[in-house]
Backbone bond lengths (Angstrom), bond angles and torsions (degrees), N, CA, C in turn:
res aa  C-N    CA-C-N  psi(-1)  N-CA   C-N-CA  omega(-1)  CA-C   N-CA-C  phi
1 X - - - 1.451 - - 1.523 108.90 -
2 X 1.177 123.49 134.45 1.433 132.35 -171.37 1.684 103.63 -81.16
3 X 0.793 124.99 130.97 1.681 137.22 161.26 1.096 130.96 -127.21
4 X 1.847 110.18 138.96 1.258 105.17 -163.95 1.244 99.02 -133.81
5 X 1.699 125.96 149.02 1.389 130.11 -173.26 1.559 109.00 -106.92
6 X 1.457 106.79 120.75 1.820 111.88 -177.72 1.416 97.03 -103.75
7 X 1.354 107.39 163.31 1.776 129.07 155.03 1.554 102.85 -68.52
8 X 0.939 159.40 148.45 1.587 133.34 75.81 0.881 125.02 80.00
9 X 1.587 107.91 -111.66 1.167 139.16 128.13 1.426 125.19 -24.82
10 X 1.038 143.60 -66.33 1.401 131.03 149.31 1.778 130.40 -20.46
11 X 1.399 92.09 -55.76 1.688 104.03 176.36 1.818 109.40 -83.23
12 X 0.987 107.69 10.63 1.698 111.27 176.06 1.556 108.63 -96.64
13 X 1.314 92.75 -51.02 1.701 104.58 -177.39 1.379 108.52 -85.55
14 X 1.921 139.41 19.32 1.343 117.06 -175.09 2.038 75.10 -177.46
15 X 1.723 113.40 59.20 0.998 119.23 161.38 1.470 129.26 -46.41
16 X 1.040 107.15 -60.47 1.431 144.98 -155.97 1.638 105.88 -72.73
17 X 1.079 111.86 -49.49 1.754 132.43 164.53 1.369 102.65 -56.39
18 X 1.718 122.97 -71.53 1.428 101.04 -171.60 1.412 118.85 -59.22
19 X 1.694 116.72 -28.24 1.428 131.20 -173.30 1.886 108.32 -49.90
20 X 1.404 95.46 -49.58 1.258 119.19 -166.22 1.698 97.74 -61.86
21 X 1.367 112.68 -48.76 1.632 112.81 -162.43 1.600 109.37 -93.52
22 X 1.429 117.20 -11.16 1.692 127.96 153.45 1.660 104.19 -57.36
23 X 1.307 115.52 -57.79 1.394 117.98 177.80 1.511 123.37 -50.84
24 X 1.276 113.49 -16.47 1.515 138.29 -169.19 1.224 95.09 -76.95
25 X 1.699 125.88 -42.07 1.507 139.31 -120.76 1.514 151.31 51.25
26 X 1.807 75.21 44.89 1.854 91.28 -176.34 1.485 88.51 -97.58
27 X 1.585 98.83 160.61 1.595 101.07 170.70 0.993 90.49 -94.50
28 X 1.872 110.99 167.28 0.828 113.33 -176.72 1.798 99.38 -162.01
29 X 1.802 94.37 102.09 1.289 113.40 -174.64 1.575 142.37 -71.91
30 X 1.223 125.44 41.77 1.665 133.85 -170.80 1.321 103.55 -33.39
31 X 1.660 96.49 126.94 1.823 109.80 -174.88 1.864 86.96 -134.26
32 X 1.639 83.28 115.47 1.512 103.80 155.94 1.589 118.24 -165.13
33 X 1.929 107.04 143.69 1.104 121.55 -153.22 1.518 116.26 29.97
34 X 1.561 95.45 83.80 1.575 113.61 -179.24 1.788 115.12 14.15
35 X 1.340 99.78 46.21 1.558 118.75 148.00 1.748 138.49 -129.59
36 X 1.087 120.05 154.79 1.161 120.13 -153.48 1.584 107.44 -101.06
37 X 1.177 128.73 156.51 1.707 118.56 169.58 1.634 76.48 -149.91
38 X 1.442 89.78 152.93 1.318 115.23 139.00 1.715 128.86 -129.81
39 X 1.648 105.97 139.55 1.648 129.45 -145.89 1.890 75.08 -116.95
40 X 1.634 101.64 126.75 1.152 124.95 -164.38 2.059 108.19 -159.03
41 X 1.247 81.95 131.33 1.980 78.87 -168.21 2.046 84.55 -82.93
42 X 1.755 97.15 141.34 1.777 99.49 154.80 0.772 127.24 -87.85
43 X 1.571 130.82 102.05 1.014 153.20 -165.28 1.495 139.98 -145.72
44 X 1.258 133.84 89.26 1.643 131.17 -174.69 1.773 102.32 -47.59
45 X 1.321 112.69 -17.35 1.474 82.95 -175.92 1.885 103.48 -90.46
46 X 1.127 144.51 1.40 1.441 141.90 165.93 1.743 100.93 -79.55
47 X 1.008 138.19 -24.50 1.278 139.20 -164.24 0.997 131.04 -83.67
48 X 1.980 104.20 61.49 1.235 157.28 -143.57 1.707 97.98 -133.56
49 X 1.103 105.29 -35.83 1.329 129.55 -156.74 1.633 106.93 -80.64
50 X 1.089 115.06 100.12 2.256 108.74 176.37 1.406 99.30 -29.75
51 X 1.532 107.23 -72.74 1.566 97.91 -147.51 1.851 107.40 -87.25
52 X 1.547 130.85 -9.90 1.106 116.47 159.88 1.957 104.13 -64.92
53 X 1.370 126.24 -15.05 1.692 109.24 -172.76 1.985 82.56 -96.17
54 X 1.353 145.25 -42.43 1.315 123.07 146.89 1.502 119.03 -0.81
55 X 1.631 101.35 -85.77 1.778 118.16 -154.34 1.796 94.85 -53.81
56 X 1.544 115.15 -52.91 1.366 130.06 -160.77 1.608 105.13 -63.09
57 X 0.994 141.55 42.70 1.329 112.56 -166.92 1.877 102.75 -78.29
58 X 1.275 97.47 -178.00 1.501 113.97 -176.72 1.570 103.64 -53.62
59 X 1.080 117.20 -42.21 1.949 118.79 -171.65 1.622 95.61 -72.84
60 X 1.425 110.56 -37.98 1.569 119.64 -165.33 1.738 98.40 -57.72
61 X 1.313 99.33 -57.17 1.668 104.14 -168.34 1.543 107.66 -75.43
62 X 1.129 131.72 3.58 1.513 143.75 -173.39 1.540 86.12 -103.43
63 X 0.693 134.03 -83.51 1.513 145.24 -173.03 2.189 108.04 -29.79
64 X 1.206 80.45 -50.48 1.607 87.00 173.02 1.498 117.36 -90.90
65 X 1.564 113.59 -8.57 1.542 99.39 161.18 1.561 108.57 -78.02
66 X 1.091 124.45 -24.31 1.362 127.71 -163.70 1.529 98.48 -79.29
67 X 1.071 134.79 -47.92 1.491 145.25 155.32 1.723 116.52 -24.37
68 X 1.712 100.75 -68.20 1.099 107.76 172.25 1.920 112.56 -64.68
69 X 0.719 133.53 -23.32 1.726 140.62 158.15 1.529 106.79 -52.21
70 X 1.224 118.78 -67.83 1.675 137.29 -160.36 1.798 72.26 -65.60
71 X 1.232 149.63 -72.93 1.596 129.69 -156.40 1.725 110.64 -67.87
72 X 0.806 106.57 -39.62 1.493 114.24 163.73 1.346 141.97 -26.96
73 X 1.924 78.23 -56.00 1.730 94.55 152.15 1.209 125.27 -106.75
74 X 1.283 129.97 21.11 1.152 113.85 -170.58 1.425 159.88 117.12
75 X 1.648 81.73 -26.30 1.589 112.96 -166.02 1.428 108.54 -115.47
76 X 1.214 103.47 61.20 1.615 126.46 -179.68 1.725 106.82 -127.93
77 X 1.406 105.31 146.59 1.669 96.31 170.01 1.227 121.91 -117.02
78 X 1.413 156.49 140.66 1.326 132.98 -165.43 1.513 130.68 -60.33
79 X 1.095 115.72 172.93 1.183 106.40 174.03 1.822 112.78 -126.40
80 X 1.365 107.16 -32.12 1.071 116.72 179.18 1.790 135.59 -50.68
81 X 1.244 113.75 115.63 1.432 121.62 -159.23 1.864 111.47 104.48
82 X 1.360 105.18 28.98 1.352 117.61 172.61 1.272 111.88 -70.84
């Protein structure tokens, strides 16, 4: 699997591009203040992948249906302008 390491800053200003090439199944590694993320679409159809079926476990994907519920209804607070 090909991986590529962004800034931050880099992946702020050219979202859509890394979004687009995660969807591809590139990794795609966000480095800020000498920490690491990895930017990964949720999705059963990539889950091909060892360590995305790792990250996902059964509590993992329970946890984010319940998430996706709580926005659903409502009971989310913004985040935007952080």
């Amino acid at each position: 699997m090909e991986t590529i390491e962004v800034s931050s800053n880099n992946f702020r200003t050219r979202q859509k591009k890394f979004l687009d090439m995660s969807d591809q199944g590139i990794r795609i590694i966000l480095r800020r203040n000498n920490k690491s993320y990895t930017v990964m679409p949720v999705s059963s159809s990539v889950s091909n992948d060892k360590e995305y079926d790792e990250y996902f476990t059964p509590d993992m994907l329970a946890r984010i249906d319940r998430s996706l519920e709580q926005v659903a209804q409502g009971k989310v607070k913004s985040c935007i302008g952080l």
